[in-house]
N, C-alpha and C positions, 0 to 999 in steps of 0.2 A: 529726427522726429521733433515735431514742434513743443515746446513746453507744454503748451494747452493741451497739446494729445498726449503727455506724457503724467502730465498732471488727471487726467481722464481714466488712463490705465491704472494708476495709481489708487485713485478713487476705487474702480470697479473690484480692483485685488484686494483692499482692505476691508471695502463692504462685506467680499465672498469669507475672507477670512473670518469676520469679525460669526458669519454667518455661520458656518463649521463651527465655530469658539463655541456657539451656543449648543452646541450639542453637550458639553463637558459640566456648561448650566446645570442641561435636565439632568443629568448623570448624579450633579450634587442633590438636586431634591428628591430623585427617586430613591438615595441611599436615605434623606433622614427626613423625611416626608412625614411619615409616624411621632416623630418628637414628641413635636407637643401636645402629644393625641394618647401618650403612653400610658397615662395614668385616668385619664377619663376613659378609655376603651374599659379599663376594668371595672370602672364605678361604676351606679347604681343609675347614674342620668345617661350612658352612654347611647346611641342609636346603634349602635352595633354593639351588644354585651358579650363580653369576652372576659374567660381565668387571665389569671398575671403568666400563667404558662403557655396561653392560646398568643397573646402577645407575642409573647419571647420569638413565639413561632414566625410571628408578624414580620417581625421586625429584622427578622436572620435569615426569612427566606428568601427573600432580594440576593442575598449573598451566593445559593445553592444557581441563581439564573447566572448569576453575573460569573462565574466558574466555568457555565455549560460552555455561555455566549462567548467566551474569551479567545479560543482558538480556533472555532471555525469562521469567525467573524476576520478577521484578517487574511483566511484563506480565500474566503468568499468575496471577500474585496479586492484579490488580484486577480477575478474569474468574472465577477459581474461590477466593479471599477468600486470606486471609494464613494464616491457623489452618493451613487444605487442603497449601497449597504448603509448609508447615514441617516439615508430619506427613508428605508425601511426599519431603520431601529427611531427614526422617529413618529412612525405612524404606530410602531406597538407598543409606544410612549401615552401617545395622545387615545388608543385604545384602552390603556389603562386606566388611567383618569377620567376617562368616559363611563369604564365599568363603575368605578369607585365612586364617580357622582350619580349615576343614576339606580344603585342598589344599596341595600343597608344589611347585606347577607355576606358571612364572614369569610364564608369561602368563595363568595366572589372577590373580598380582600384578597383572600392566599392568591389565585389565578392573579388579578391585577400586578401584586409584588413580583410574580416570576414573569410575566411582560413587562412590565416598568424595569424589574434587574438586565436586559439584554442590552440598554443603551448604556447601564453599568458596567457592564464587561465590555463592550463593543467599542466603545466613544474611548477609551483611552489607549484602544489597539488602533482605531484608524484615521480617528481626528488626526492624531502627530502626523500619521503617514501623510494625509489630504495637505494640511496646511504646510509641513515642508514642501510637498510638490508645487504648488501655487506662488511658492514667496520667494524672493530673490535671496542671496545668499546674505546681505547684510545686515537683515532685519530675521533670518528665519530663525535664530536662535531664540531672542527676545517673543518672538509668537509662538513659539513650541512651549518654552521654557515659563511660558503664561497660563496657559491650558491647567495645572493646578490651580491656581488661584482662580479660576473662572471655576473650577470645581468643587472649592471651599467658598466662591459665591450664592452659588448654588443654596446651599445649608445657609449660609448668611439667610438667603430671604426664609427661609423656612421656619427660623428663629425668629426672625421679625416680622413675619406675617401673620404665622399659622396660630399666636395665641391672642389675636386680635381681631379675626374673624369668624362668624360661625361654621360649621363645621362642613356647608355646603359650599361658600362662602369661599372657604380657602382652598378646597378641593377646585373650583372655578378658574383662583387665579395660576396653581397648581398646572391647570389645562389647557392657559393659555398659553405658557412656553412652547411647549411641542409645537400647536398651534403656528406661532410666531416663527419656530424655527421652520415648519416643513413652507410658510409661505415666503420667505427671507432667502433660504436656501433652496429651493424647487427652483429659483432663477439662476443660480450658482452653475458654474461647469465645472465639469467632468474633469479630473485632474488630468493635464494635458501629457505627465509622462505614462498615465494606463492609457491616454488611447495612442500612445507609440508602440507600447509592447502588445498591443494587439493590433498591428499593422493600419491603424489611422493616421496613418501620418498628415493627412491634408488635415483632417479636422483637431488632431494635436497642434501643428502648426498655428493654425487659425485660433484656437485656445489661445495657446500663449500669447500671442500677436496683442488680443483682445486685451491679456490681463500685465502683461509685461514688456510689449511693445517688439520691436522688430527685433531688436541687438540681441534679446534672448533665445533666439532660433537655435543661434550657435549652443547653447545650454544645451540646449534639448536632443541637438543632433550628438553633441558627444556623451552624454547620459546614455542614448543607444547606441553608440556603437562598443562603449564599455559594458551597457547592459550584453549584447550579446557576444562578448571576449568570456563575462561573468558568466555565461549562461553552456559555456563550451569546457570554461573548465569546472567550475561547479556540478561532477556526477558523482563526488563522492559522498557517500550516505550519510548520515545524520549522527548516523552512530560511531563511523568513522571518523568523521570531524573532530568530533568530541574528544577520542584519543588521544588528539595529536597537540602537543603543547600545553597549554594549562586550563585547556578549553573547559574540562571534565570538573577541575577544580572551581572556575571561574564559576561555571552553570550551578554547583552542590550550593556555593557561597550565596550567588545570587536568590538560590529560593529559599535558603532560609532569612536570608532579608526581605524577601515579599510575604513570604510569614507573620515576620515579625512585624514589618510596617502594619499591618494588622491587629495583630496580637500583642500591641502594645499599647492598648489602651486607646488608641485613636475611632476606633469603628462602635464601640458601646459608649467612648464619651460623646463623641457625635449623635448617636440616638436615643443616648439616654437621658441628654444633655438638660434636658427641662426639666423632667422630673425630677433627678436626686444631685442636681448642681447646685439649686438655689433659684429655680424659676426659669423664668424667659431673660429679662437683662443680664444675668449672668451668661445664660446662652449666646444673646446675644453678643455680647465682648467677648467669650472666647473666640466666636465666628470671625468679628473683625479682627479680632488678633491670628487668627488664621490668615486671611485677605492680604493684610498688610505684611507678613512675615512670606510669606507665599511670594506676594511682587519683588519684596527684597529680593528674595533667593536666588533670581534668576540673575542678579549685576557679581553673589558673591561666590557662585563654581566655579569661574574659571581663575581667577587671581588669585583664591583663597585652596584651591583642589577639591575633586572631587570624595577621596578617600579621609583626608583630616577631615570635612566637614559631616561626613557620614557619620568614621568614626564620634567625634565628641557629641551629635546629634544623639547615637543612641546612649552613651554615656551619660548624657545631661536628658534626656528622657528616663533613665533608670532612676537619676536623682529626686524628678519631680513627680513622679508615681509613687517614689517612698513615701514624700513630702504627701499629696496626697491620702495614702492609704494612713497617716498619722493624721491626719485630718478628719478623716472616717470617724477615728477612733477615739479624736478628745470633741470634735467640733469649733475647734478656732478659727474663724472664719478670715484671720490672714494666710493660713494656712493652706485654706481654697484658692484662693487668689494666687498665692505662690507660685502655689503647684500646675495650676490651671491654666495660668498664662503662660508661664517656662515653661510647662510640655507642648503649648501650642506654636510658641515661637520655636523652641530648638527642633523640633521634629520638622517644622514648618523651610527650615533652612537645611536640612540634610537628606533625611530618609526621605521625605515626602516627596519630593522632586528626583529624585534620583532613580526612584523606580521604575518612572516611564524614559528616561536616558537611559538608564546602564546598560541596558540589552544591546540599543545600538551600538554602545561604547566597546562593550567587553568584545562581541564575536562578530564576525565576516561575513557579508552580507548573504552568504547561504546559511545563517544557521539564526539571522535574527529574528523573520520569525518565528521560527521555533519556540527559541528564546523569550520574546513578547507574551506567544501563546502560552508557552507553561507558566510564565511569571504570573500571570493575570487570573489563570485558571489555579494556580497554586493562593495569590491572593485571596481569592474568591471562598476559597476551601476554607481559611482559619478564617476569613472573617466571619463567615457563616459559625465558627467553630465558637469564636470571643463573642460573638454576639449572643447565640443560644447559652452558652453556661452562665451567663452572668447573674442571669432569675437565679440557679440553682445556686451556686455559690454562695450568691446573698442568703440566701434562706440556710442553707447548710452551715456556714462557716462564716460570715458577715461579708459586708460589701468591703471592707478594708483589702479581705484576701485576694480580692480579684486585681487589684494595685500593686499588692505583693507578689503576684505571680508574672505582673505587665514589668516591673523589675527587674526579675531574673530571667527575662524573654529579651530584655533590651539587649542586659548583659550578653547575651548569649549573639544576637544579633552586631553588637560592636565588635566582638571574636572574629564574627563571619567577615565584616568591613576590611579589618585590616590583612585579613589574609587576600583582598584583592587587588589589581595593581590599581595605579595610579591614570586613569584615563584623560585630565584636562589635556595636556600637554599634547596630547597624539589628537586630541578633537582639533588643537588650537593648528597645529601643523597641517591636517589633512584639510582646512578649512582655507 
């Protein structure tokens, strides 16, 4: 293959990827969309008047979609391909935004958030899947391994947009993601290993050709013929699986750290972030400390491991939620700062990223979606959970408590870390 053609394939694969990427975009503003909207929805100017508890509901119900959409989303993208399911959680994106710009009725909000939450749940079950199929093996880690930080972009623009436009305004630019993505990605194909496993092999072929040039055939042909070795011995159940080895242990570990990634403060300081942080530029800098802590992360798993960076992630996350909830409680405003950027940066290099790896990491390609699925659907559950109580708590017991309780969640969450093995080293071998 000539450079020019190969430099050509190159181009169209990175487009495609870059074009799936954006799905993880809308994922991030559909979860904090609301922001900077939290405390004017209650006011007296609002266009949609709403309790501080009609809110709360706002803002946590996204969470109750993204739970539903979590595991049948993955099923359904090895039944109707990855491309199908992406372009469809992008059009009940961009249906969302349409409700929410053309009504000012509050339960067209609630409908809107539980459409807007399925590319919340969906987009970090099968982007990974889409764009490892598409990428060559030397770059796929670095594009997988990205997909957070395009998620914590996401909320970047939401912080920097949404309290600088009016209210229709930002809703507009809001709708033109989806937008951008169903016309960017509608030219994109079909992930070339789903149209092998359902006997396309000419137009699999012709896929990869397109996106990876001739030499990758051979990928593809030994992909199925292991797929279906995997497919002959893989009939034992699910339940069975789980028995055998440390499966049972690995899976208990696993959910209470998709729990806890949660329920440690990350999913209310993300949408709470404007109102009781110190405004929009605050939000704003946590966001890019997000973005930037996020790109790191993906150069420091494999040299650094996957287990030490967990653990001391939730460890050094318990530390800056104290710091915080002490912050609550005198108002020293270095103390915000502290706290606010060490939970974004250490969580940003451990837990954060590790949630969409582990699953493939810990089990056998017969039991990871599984795995994906409950992980996502278990996420989905407490965010919904830390999101809704946090009105109540504040008013019952002060906002401090809710920091005190993301604490001893970390704790509890670093327990879980180190009872699991140690996965870089069998990624770096199997690779």
């Amino acid at each position: 293959m000539s450079k020019e053609a190969y430099q050509r394939f190159r181009a169209w694969e990175t487009c495609t990827a870059l074009a799936g990427c954006l799905s993880m975009v809308m994922a991030g503003i559909s979860m904090t969309w609301p922001s900077p909207l939290t405390a004017w929805y209650s006011s007296k100017d609002s266009e949609v008047p709403m309790t501080e508890h009609e809110v709360s509901w706002l803002v946590s119900i996204v969470a109750i979609s993204c739970a539903v959409a979590s595991v049948p989303c993955g099923m359904l993208a090895d039944v109707f391909g990855r491309k199908t399911i992406l372009l469809a959680m992008g059009f009940s994106t961009a249906l969302s935004w349409l409700l929410i710009m053309m009504t000012r009725s509050k339960w067209a909000l609630f409908v809107a958030q539980i459409l807007g939450g399925l590319i919340l749940g969906g987009a970090p079950c099968v982007a990974p899947i889409y764009i490892s199929e598409i990428s060559p093996p030397n770059i796929r880690g670095a594009l997988v391994g990205q997909l957070n930080t395009l998620f914590f972009a996401g909320q970047l623009v939401v912080y920097f947009v949404g309290p600088q436009l009016s209210y229709t305004n930002y809703i507009r630019v809001c709708f033109s993601i989806p937008i951008l993505f169903l016309i960017l990605f509608g030219f994109a194909p079909e992930s070339p290993y789903y149209l092998m496993s359902k006997g396309r092999e000419e137009e699999a072929k012709d896929c990869m050709m397109k996106l990876r040039g001739k030499d990758s055939i051979v990928e593809l042909e030994v992909s199925q013929k292991e797929s279906q070795e995997k497919n002959l011995m893989d009939k034992t159940s699910i339940w069975e699986m789980l028995k055998t080895g440390d499966y049972m242990k690995n899976m208990i570990c696993l959910q209470i750290l998709s729990g806890v990634s949660m329920f440690n403060g990350l999913s209310t300081l993300s949408v709470y972030a404007v109102e009781f942080l110190g405004g929009q530029w605050v939000a704003v800098e946590m966001g890019s400390v997000f973005v930037v802590s996020s790109f790191l992360a993906a150069f420091l798993a494999d040299p650094v491991g996957r287990r030490p960076l967990l653990v001391s992630s939730l460890i050094g996350a318990a530390i800056f939620t104290t710091i915080l909830a002490i912050y609550f409680m005198y108002q020293k405003k270095i103390l915000l700062y502290i706290g606010l950027f060490g939970f974004c940066f250490i969580t940003s290099v451990g837990i954060n990223p590790f949630m969409m790896t582990l699953p493939s990491e810990l089990f056998p390609t017969s039991l990871r979606g599984f795995a994906n699925g409950l992980t996502q659907l278990t996420t989905g559950f407490f965010g919904f959970i830390c999101i809704k109580i946090f009105v109540n708590i504040n008013e019952i017991l002060g906002i401090e408590y809710n920091f005190f309780l993301y604490t001893v969640l970390s704790l509890i969450g670093a327990m879980a870390g180190y009872l699991l093995p140690e996965t870089a080293k069998s990624v770096i071998s199997a690779a």
